[in-house]
Residue frames as qw, qx, qy, qz and C-alpha x, y, z in Angstrom:
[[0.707, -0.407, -0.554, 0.168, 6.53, -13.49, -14.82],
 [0.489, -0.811, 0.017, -0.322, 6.44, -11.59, -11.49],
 [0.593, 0.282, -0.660, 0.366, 8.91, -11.82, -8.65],
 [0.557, -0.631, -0.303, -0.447, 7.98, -12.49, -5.15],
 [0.029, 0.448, -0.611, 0.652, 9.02, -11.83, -1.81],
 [0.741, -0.541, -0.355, -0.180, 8.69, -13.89, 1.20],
 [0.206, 0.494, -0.670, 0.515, 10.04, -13.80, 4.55],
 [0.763, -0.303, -0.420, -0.388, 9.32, -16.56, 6.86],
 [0.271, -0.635, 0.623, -0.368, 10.24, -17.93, 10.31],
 [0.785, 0.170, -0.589, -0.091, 11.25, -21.51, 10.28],
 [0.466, -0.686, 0.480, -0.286, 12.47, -24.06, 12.73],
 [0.378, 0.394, -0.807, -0.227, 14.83, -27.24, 11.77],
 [0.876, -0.364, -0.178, -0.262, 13.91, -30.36, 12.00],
 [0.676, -0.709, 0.198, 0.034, 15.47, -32.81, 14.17],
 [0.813, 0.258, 0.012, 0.523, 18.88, -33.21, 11.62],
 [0.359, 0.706, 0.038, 0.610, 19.41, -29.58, 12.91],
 [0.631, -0.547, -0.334, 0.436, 20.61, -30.06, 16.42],
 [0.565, -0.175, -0.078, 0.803, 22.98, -26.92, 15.86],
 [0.068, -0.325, -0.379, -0.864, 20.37, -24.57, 14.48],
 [0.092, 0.259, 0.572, -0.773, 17.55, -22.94, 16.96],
 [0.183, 0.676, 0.592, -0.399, 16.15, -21.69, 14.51],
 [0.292, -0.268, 0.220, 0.891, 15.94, -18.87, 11.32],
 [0.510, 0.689, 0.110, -0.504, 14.00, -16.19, 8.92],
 [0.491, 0.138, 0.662, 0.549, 14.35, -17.27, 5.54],
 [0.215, 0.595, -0.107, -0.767, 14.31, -14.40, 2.87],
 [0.569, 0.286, 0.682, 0.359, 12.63, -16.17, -0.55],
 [0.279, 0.520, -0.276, -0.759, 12.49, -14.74, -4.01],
 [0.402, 0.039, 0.880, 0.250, 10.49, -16.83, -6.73],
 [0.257, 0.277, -0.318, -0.869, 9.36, -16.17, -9.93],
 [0.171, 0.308, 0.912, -0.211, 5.96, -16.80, -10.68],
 [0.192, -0.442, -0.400, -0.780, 2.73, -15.86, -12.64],
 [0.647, -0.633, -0.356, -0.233, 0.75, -16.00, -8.83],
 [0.378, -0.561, 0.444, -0.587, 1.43, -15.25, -5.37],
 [0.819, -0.281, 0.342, -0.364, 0.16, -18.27, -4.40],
 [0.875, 0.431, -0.179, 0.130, 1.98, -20.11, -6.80],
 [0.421, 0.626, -0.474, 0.455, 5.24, -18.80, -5.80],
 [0.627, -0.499, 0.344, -0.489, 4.09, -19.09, -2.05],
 [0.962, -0.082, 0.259, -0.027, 3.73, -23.21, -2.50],
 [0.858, 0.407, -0.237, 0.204, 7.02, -23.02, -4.07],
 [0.132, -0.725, 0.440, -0.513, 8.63, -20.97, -1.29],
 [0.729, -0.348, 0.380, -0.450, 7.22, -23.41, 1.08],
 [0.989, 0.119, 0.020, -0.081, 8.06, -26.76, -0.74],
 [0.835, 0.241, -0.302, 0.392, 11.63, -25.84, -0.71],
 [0.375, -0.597, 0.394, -0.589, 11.84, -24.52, 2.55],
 [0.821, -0.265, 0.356, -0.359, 10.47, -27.87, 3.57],
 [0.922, 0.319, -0.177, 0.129, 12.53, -30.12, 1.47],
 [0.544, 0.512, -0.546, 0.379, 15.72, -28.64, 3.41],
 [0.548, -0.013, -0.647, 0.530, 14.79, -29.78, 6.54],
 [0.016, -0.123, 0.421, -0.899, 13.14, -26.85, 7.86],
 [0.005, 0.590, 0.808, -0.005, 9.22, -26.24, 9.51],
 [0.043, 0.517, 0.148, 0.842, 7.45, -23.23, 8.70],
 [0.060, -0.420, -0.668, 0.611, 6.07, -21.14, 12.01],
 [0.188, 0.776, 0.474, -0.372, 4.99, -18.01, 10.29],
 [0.404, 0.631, 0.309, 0.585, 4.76, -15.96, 7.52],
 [0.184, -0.597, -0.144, 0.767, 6.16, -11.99, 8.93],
 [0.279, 0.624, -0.174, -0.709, 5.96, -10.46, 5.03],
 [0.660, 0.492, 0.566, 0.044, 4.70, -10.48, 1.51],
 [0.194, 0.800, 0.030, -0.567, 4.93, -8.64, -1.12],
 [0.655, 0.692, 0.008, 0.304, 5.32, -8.18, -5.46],
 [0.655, -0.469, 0.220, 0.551, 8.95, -7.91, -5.22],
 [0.363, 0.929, 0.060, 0.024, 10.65, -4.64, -7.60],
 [0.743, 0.165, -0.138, 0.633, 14.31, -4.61, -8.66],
 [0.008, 0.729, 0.070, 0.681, 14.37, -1.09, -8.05],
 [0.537, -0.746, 0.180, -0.350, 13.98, -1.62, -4.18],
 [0.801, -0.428, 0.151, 0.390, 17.28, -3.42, -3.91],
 [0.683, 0.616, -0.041, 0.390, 19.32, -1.09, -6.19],
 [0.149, -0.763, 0.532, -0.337, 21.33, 0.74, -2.85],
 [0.859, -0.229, 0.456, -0.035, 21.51, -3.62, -1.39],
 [0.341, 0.596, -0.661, -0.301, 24.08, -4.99, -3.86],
 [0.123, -0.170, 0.945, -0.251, 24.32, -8.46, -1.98],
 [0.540, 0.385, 0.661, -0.351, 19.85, -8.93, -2.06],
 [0.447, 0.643, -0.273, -0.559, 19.90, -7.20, -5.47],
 [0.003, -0.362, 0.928, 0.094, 22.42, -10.51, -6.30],
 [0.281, 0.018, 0.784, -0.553, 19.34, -12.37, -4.65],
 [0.537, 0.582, 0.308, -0.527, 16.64, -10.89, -6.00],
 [0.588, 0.499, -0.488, -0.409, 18.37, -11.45, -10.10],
 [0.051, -0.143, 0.976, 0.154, 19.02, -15.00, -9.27],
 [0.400, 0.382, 0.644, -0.528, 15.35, -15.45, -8.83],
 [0.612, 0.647, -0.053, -0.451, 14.69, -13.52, -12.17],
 [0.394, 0.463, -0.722, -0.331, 17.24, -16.08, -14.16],
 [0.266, 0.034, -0.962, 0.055, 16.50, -19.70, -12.06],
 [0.475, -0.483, -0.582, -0.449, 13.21, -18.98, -10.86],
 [0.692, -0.702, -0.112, 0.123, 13.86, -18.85, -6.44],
 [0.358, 0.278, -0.608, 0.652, 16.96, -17.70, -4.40],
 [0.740, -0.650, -0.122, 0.122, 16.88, -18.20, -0.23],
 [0.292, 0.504, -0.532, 0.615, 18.73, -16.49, 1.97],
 [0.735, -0.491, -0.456, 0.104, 18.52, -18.33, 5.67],
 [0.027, -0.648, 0.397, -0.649, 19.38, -16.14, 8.45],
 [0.778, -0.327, -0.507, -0.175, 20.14, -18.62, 11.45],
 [0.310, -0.705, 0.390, -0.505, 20.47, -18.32, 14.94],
 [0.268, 0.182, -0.937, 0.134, 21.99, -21.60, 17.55],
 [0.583, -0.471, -0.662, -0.024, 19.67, -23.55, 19.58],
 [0.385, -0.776, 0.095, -0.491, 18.55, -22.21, 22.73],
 [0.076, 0.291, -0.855, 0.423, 20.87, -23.17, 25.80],
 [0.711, -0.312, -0.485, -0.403, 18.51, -25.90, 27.81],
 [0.569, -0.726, 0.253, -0.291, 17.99, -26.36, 31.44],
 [0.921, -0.301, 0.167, 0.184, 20.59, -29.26, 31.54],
 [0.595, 0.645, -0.146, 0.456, 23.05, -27.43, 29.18],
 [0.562, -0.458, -0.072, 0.685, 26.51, -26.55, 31.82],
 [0.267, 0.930, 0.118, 0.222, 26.54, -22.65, 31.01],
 [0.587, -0.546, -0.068, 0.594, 29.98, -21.31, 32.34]]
């Protein structure tokens, strides 16, 4: 089996008042792209989150995290439990009634 890379831009639903918003880095092992895609996506959506867009793809290669200790980490959970996610999230945008001071 294969390991794939996604990186997607999400947006929470409405249990995520405190979240704006984030890229989610996926790894999932898979005999398909597309396979690993609808698994990216099904637990992406199971925590809550909506997908906006897809920014990258790509056959993921141990080799291209071997200077990243921390994604490398990432990228071998995938190869032993099948996915790892890393969410990179940013807060909600302030809103015209938010008091800014």
């Amino acid at each position: 089996m294969k390991i794939y890379y996604f990186l997607f831009e999400v947006v929470p639903d409405a249990h995520f008042k405190e979240s704006g918003g984030a890229f989610v880095n996926c790894w999932v092992r898979s005999d398909s792209k597309r396979e690993a895609e609808r698994i990216a996506v099904g637990a992406i959506r199971n925590d809550g989150w909506y997908i906006q867009s897809l920014h990258d793809s790509f056959l993921a290669e141990k080799d291209r995290y071997a200077d990243d200790p921390e994604i490398l980490e990432l990228y071998q959970q995938a190869e032993m439990v099948g996915e790892s996610y890393l969410f990179n999230i940013w807060p909600p945008e302030p809103q015209e009634e938010d008091t800014i001071h």
